[in-house]
CHARMM-style PDB file with segment names, atoms N, HN, CA, C and O in Angstrom:
ATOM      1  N   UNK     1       0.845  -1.173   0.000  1.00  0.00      PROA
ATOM      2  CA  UNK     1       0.000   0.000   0.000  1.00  0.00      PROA
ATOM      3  C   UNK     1       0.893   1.239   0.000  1.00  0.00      PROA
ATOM      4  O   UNK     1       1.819   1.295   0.809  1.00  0.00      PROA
ATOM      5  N   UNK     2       0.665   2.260  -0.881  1.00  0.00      PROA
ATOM      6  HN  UNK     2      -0.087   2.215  -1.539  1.00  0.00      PROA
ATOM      7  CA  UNK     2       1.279   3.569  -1.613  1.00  0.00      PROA
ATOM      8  C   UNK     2       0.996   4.473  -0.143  1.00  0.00      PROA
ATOM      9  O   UNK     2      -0.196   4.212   0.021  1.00  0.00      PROA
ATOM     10  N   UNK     3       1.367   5.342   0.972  1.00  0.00      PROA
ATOM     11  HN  UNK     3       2.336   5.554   0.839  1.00  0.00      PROA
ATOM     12  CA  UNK     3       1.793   6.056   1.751  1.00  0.00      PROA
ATOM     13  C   UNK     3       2.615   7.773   1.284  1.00  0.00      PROA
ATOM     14  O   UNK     3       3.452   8.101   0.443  1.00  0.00      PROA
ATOM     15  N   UNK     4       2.190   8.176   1.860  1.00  0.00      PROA
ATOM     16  HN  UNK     4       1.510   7.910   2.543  1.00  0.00      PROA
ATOM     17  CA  UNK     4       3.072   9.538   1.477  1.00  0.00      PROA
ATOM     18  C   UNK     4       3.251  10.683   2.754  1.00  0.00      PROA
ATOM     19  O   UNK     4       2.286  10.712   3.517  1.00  0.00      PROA
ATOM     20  N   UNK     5       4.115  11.407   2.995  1.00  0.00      PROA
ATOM     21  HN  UNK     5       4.899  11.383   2.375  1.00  0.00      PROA
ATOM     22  CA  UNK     5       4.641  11.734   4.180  1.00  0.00      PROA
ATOM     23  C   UNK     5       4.129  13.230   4.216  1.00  0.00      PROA
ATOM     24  O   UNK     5       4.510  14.145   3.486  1.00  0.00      PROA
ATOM     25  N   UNK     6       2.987  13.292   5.433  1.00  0.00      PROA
ATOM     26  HN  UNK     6       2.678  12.549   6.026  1.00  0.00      PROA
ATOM     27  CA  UNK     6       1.904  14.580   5.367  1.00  0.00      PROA
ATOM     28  C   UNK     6       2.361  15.557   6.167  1.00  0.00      PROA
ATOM     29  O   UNK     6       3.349  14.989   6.632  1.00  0.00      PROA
ATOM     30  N   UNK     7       2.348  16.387   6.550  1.00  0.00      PROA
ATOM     31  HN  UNK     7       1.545  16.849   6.173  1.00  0.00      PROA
ATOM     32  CA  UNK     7       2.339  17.511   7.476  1.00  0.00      PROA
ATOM     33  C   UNK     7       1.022  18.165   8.425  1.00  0.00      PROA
ATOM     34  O   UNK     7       0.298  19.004   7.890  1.00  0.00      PROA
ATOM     35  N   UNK     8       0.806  17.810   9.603  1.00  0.00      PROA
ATOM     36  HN  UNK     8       1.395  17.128  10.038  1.00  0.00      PROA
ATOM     37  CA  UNK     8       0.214  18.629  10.089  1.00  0.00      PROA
ATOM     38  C   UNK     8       0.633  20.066  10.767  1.00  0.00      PROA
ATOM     39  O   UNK     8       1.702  20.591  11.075  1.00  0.00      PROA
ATOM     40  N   UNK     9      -1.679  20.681  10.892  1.00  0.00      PROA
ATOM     41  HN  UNK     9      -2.548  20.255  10.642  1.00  0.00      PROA
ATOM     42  CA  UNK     9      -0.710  21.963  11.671  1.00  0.00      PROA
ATOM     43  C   UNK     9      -1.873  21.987  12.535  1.00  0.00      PROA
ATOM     44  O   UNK     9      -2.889  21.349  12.258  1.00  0.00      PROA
ATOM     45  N   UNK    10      -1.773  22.604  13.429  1.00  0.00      PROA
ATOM     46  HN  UNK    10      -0.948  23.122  13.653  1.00  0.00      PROA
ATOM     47  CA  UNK    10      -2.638  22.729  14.931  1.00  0.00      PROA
ATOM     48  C   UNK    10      -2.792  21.721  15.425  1.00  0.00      PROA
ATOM     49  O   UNK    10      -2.747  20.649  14.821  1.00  0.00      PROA
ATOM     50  N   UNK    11      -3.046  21.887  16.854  1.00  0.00      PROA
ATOM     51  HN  UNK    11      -3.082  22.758  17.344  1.00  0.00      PROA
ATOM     52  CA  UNK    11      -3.357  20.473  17.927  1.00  0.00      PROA
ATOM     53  C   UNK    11      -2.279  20.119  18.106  1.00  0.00      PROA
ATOM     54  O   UNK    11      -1.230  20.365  17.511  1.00  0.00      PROA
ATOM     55  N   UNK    12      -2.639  19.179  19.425  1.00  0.00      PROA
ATOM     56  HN  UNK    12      -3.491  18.979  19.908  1.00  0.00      PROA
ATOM     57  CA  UNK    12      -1.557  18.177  19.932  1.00  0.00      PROA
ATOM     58  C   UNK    12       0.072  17.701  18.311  1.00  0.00      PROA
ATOM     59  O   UNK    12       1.292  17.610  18.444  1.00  0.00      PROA
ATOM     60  N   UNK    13      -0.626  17.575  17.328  1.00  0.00      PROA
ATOM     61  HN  UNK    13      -1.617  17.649  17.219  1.00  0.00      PROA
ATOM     62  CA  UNK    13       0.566  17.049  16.440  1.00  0.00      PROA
ATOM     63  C   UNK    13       0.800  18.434  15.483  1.00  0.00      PROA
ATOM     64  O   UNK    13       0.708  18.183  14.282  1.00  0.00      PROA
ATOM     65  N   UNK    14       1.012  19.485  15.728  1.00  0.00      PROA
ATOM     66  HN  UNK    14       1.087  19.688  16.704  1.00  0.00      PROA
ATOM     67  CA  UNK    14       1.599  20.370  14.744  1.00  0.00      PROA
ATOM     68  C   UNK    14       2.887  20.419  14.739  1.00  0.00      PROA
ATOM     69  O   UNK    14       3.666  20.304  15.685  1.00  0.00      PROA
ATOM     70  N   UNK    15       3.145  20.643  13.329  1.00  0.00      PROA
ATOM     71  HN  UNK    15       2.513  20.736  12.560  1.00  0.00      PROA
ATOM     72  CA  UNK    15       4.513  20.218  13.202  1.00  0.00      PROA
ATOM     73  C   UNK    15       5.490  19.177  12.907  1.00  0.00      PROA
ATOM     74  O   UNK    15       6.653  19.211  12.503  1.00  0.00      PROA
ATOM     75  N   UNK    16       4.545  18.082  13.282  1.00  0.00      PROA
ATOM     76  HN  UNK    16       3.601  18.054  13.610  1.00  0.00      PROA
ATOM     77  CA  UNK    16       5.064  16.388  12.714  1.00  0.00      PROA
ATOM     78  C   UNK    16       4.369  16.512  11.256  1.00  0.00      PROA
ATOM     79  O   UNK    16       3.504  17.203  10.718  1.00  0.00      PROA
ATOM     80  N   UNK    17       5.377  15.284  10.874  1.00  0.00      PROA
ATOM     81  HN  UNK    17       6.080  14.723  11.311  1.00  0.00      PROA
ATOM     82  CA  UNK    17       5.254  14.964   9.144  1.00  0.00      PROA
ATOM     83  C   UNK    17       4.983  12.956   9.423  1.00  0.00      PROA
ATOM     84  O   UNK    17       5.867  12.126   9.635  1.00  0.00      PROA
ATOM     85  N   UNK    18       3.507  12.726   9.316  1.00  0.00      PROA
ATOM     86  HN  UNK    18       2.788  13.400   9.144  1.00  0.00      PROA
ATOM     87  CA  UNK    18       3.733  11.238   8.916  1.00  0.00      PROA
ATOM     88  C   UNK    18       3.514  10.672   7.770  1.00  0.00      PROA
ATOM     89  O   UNK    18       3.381  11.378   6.771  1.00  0.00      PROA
ATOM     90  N   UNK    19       3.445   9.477   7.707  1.00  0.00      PROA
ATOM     91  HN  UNK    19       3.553   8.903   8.519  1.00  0.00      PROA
ATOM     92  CA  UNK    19       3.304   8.865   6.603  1.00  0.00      PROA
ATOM     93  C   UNK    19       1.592   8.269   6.273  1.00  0.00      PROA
ATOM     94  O   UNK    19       1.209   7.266   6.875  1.00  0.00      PROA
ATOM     95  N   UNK    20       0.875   8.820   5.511  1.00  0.00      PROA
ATOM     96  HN  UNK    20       1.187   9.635   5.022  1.00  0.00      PROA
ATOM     97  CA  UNK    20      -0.617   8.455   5.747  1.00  0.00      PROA
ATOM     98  C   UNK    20      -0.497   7.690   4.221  1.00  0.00      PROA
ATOM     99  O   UNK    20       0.162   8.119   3.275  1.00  0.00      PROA
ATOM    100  N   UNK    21      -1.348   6.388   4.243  1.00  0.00      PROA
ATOM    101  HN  UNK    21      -1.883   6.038   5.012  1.00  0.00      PROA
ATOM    102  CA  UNK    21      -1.583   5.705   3.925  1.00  0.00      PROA
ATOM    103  C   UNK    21      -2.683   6.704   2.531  1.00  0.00      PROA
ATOM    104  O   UNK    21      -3.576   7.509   2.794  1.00  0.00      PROA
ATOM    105  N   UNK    22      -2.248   6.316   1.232  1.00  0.00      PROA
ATOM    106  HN  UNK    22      -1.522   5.662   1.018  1.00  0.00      PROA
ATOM    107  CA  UNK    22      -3.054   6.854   0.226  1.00  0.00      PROA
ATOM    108  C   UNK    22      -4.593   5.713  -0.133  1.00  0.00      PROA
ATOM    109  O   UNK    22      -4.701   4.494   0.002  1.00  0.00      PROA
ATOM    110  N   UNK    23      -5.785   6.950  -0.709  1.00  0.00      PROA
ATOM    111  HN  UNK    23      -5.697   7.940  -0.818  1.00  0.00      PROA
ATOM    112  CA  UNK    23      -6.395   6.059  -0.835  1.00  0.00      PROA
ATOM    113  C   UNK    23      -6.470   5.868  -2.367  1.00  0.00      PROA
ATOM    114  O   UNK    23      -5.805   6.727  -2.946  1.00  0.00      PROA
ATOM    115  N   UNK    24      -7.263   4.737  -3.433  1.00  0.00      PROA
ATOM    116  HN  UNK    24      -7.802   4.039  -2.962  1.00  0.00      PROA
ATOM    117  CA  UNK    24      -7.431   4.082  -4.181  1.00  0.00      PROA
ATOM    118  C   UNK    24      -6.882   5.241  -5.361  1.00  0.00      PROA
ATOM    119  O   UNK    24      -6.180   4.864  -6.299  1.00  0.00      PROA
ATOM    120  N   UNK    25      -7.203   6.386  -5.232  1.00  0.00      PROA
ATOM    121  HN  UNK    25      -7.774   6.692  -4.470  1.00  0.00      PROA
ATOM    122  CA  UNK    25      -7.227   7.116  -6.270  1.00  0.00      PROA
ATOM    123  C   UNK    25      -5.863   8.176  -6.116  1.00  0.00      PROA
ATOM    124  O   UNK    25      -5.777   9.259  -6.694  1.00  0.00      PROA
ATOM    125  N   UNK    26      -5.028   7.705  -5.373  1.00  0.00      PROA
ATOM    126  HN  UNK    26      -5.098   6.826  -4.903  1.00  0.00      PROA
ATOM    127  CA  UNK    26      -4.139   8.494  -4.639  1.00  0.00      PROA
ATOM    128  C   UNK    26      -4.053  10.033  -4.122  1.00  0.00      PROA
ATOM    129  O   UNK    26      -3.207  10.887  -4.387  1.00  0.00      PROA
ATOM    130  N   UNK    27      -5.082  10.096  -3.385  1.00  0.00      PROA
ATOM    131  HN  UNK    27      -5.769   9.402  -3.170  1.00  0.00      PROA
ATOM    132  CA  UNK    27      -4.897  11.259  -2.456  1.00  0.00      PROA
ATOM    133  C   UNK    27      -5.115  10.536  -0.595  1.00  0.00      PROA
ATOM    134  O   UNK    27      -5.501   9.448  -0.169  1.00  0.00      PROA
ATOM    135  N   UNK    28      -4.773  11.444  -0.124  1.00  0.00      PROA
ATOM    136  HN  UNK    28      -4.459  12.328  -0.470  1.00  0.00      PROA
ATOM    137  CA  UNK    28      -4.857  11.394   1.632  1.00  0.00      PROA
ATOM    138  C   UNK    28      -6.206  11.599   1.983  1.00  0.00      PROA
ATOM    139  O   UNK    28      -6.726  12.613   1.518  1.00  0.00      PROA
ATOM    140  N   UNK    29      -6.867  10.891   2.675  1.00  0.00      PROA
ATOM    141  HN  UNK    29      -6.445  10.068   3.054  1.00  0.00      PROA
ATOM    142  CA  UNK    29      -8.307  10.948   2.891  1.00  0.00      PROA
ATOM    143  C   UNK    29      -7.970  12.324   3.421  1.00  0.00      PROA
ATOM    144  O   UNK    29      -7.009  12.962   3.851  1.00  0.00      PROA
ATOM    145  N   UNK    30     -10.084  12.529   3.001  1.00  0.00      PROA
ATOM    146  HN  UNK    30     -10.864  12.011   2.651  1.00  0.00      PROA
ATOM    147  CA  UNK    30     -10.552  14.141   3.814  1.00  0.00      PROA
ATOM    148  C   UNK    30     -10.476  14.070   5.168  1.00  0.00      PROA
ATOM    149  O   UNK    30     -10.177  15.198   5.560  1.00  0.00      PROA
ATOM    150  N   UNK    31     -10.607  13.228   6.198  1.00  0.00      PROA
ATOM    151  HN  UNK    31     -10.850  12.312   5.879  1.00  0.00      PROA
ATOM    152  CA  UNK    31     -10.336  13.406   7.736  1.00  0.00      PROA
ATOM    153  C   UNK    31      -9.503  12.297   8.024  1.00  0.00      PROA
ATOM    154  O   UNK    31      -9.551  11.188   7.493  1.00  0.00      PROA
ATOM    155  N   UNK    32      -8.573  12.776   9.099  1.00  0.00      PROA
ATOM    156  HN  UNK    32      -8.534  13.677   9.531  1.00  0.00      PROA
ATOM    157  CA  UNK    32      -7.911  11.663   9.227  1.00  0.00      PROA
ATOM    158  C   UNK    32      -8.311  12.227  11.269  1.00  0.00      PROA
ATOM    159  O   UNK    32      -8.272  13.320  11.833  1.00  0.00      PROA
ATOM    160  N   UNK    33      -8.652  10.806  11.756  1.00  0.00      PROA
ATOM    161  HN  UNK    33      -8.683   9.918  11.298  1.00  0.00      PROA
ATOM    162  CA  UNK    33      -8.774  10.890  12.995  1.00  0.00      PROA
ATOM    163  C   UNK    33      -7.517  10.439  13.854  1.00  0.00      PROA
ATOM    164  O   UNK    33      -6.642   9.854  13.216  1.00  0.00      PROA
ATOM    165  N   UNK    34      -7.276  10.653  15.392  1.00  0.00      PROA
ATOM    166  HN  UNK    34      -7.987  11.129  15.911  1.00  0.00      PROA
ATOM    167  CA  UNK    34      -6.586  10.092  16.038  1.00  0.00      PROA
ATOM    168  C   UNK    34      -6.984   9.717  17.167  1.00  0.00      PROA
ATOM    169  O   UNK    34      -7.035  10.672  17.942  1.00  0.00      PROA
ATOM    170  N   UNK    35      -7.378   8.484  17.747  1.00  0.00      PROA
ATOM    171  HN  UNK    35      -7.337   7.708  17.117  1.00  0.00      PROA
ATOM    172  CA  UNK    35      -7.657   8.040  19.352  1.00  0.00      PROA
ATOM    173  C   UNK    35      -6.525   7.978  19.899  1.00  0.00      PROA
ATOM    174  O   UNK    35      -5.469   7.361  19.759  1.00  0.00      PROA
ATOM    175  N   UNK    36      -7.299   9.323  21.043  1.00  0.00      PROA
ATOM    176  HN  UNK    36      -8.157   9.824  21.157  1.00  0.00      PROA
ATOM    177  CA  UNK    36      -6.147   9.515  22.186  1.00  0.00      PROA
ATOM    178  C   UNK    36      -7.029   8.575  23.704  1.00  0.00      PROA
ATOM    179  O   UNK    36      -8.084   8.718  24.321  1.00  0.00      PROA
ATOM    180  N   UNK    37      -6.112   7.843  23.744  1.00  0.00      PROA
ATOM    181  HN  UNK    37      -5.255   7.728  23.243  1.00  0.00      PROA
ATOM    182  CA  UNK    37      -7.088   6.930  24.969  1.00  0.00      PROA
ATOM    183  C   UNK    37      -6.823   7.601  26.654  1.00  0.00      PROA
ATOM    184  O   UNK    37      -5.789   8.149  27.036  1.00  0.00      PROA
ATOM    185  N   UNK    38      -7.724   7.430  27.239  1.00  0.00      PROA
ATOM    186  HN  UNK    38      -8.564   6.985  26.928  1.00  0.00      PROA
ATOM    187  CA  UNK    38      -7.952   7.577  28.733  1.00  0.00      PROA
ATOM    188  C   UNK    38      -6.532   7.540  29.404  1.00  0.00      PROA
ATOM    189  O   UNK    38      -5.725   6.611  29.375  1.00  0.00      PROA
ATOM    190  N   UNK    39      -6.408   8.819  30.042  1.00  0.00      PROA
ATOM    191  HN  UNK    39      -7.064   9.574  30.065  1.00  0.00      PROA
ATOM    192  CA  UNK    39      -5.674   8.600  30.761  1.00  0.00      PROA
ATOM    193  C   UNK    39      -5.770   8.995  32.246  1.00  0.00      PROA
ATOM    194  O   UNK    39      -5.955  10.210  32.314  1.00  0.00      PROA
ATOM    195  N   UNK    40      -5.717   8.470  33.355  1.00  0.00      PROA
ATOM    196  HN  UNK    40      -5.566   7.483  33.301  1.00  0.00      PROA
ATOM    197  CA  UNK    40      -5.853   9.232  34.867  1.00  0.00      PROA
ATOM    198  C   UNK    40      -7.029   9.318  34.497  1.00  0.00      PROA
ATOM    199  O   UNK    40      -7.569   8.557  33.694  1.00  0.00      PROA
ATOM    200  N   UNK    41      -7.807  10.752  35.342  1.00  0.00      PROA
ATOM    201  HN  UNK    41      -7.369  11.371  35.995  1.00  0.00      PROA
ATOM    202  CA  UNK    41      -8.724  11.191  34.952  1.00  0.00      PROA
ATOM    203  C   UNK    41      -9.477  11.519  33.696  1.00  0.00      PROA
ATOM    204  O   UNK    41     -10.666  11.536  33.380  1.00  0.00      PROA
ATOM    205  N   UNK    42      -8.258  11.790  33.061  1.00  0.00      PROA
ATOM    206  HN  UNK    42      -7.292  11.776  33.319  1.00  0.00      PROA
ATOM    207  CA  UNK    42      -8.757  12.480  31.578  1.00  0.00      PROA
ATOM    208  C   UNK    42      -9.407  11.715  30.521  1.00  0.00      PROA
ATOM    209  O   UNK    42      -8.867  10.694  30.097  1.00  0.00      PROA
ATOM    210  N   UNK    43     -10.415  12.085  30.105  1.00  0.00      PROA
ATOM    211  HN  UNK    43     -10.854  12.915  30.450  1.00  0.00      PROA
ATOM    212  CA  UNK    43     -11.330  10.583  29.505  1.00  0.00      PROA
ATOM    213  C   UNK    43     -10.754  10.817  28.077  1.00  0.00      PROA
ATOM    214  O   UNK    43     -10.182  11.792  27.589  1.00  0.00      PROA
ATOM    215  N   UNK    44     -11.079   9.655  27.591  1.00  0.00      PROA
ATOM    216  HN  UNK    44     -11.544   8.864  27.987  1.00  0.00      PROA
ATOM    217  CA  UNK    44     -10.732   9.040  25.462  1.00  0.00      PROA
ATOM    218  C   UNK    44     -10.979  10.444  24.647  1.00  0.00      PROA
ATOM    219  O   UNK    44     -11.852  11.227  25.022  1.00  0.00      PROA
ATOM    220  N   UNK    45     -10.372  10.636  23.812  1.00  0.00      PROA
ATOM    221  HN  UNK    45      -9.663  10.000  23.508  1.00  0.00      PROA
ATOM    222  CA  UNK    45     -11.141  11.426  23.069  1.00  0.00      PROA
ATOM    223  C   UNK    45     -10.746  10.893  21.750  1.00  0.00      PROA
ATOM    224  O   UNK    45     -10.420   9.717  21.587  1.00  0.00      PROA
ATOM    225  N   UNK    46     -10.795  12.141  20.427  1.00  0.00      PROA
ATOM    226  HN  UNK    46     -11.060  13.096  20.559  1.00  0.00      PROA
ATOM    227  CA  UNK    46     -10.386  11.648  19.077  1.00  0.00      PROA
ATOM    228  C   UNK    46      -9.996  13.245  18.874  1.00  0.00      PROA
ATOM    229  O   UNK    46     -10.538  14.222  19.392  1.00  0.00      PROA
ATOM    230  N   UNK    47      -8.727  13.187  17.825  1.00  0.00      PROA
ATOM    231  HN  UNK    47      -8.288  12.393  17.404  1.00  0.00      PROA
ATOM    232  CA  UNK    47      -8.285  14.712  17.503  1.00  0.00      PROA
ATOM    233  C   UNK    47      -8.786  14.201  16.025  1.00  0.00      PROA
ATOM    234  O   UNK    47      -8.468  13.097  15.584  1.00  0.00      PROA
ATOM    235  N   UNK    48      -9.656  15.194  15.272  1.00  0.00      PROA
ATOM    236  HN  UNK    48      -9.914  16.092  15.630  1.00  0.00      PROA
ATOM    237  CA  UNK    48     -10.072  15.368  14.032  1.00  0.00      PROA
ATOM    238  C   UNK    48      -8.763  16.179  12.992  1.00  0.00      PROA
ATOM    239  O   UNK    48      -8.142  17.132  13.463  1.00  0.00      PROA
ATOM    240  N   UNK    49      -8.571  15.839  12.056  1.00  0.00      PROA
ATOM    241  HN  UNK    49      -9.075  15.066  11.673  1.00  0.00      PROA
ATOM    242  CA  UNK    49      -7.734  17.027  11.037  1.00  0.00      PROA
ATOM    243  C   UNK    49      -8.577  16.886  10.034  1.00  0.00      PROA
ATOM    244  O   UNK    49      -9.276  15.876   9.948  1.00  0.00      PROA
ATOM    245  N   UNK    50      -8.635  18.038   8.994  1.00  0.00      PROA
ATOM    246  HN  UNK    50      -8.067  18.858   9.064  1.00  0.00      PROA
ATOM    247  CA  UNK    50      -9.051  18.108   8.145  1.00  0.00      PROA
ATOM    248  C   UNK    50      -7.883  18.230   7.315  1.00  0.00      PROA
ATOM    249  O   UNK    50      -6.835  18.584   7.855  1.00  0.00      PROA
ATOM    250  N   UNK    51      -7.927  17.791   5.069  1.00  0.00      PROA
ATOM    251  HN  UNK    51      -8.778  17.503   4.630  1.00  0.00      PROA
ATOM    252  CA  UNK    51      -6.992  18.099   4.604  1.00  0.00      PROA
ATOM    253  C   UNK    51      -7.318  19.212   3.825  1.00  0.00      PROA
ATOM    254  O   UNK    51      -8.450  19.391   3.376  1.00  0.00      PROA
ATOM    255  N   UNK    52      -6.137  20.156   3.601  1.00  0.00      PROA
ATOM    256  HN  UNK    52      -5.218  20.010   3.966  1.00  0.00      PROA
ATOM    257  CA  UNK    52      -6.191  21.179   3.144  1.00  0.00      PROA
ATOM    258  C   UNK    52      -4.956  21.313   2.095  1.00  0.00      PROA
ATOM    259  O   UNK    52      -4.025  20.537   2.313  1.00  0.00      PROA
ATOM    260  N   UNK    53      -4.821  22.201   0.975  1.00  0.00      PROA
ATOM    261  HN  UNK    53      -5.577  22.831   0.798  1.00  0.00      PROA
ATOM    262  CA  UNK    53      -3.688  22.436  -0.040  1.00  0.00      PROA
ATOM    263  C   UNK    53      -2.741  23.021   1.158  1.00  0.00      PROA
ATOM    264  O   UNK    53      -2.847  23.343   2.342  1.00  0.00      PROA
ATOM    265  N   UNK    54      -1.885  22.969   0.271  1.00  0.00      PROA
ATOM    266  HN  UNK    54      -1.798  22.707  -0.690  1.00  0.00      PROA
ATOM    267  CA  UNK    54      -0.507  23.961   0.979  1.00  0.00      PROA
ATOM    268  C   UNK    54       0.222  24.180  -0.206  1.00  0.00      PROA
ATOM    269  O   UNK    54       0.547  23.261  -0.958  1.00  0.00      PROA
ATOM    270  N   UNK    55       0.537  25.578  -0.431  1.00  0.00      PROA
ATOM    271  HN  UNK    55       0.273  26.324   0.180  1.00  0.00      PROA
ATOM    272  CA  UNK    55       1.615  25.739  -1.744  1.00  0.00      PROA
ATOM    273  C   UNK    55       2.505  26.154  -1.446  1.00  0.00      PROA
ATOM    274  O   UNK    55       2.474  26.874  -0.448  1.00  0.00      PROA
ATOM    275  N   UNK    56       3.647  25.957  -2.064  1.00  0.00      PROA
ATOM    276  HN  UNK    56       3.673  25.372  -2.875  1.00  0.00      PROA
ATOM    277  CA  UNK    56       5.050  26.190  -1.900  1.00  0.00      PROA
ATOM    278  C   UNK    56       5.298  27.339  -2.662  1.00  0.00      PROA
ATOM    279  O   UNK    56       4.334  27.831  -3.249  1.00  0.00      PROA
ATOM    280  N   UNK    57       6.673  27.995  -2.798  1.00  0.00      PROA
ATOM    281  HN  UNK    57       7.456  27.595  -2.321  1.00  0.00      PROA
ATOM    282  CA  UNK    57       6.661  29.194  -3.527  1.00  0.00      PROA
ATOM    283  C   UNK    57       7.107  29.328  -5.032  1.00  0.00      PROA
ATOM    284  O   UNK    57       7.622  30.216  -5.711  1.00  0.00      PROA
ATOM    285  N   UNK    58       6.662  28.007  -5.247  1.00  0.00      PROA
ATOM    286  HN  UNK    58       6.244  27.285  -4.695  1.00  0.00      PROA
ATOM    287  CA  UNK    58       6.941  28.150  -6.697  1.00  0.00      PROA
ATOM    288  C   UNK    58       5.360  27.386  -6.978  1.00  0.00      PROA
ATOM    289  O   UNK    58       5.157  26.598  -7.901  1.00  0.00      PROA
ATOM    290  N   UNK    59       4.710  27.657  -6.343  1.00  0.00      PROA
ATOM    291  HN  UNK    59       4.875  28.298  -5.593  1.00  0.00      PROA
ATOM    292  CA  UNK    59       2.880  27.214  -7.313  1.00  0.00      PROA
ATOM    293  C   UNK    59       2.815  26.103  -7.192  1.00  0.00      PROA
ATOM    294  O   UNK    59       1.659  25.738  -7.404  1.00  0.00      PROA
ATOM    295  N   UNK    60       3.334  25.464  -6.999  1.00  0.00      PROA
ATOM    296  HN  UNK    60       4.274  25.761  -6.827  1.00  0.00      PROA
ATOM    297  CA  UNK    60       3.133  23.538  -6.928  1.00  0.00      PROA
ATOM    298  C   UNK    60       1.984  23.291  -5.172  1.00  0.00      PROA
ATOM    299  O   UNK    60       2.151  24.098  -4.258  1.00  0.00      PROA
ATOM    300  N   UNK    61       1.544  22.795  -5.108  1.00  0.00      PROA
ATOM    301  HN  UNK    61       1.409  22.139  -5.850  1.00  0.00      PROA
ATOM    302  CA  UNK    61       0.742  22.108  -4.368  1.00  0.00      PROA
ATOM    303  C   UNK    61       0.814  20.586  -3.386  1.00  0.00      PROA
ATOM    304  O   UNK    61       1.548  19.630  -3.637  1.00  0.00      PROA
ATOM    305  N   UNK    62       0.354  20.637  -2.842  1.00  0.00      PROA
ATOM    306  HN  UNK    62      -0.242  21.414  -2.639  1.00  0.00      PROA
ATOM    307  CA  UNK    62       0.858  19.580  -1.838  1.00  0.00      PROA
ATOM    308  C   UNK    62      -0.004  19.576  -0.391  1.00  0.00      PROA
ATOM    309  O   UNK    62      -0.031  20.492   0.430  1.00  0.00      PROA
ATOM    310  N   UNK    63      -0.800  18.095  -0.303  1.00  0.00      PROA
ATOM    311  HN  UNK    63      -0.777  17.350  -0.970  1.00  0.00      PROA
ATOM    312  CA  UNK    63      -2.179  18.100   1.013  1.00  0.00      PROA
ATOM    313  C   UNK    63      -0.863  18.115   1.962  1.00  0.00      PROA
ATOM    314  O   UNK    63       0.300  17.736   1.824  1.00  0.00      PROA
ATOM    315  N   UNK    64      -1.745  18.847   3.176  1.00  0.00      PROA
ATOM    316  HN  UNK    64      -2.689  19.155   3.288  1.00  0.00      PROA
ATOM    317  CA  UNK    64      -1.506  18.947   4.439  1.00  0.00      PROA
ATOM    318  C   UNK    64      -2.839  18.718   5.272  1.00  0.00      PROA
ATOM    319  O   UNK    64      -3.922  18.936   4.729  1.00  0.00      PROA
ATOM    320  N   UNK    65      -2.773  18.317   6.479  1.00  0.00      PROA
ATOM    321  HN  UNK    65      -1.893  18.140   6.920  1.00  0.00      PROA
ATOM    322  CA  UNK    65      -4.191  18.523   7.655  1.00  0.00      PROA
ATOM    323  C   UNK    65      -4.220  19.360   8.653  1.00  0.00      PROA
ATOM    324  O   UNK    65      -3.245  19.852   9.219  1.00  0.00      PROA
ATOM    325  N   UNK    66      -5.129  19.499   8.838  1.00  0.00      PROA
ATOM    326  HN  UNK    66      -5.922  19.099   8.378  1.00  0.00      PROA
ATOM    327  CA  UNK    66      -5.691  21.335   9.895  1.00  0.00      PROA
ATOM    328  C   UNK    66      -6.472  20.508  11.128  1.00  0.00      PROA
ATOM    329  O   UNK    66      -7.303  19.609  11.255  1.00  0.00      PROA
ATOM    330  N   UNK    67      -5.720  21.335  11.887  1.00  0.00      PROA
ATOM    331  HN  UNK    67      -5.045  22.065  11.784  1.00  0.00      PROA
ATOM    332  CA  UNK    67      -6.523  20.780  12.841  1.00  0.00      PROA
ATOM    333  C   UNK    67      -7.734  20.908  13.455  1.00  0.00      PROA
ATOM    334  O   UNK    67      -7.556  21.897  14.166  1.00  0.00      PROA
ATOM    335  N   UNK    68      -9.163  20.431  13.683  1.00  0.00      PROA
ATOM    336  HN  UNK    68      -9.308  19.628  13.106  1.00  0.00      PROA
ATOM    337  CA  UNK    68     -10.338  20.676  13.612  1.00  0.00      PROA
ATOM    338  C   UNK    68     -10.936  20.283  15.361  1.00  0.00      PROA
ATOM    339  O   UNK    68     -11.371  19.220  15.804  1.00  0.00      PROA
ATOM    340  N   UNK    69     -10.712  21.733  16.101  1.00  0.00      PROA
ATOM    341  HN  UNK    69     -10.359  22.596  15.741  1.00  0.00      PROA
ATOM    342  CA  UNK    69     -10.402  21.556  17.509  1.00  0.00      PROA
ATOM    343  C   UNK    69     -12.317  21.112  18.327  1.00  0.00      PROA
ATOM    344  O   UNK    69     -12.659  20.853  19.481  1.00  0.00      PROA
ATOM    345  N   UNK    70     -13.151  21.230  16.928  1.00  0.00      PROA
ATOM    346  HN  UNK    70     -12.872  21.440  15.991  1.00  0.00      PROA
ATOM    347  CA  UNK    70     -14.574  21.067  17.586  1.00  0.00      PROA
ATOM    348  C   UNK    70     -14.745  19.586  16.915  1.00  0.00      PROA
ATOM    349  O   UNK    70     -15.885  19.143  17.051  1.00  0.00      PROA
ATOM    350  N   UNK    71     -13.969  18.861  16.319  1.00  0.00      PROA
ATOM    351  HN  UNK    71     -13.043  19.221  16.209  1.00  0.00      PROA
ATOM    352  CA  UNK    71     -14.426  17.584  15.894  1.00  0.00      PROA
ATOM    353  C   UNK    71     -15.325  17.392  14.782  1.00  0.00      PROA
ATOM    354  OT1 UNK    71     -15.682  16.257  14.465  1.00  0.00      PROA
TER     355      UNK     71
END
């Protein structure tokens, strides 16, 4: 399976670059979720991203995910 190395920005992961798994038609799905599990007190949740363009300075294009702090 084809992977390609994304960039997020906001939330807990801004700033990391992983590797998300492409889908059939090769792009990065529209949401990519993350389960953050229970910890202590603090109950499960899920961090939402959304994907968005990002252009570089020469016009070329390239997905990144946003972080979507209401889910």
């Amino acid at each position: 399976m084809r992977s390609t190395d994304t960039e997020f920005h906001g939330g807990p992961l801004d700033g990391r670059v992983l590797p998300i798994a492409l889908t059939p038609f090769n792009n990065v799905p529209k949401t990519y979720r993350v389960p953050v599990p229970a910890h202590g007190e603090t109950p499960a949740t899920t961090l939402v991203y959304h994907r968005a363009k990002e252009h570089d300075p020469k016009g070329r294009w390239r997905w990144r995910y946003e972080y979507d702090p209401e889910g």
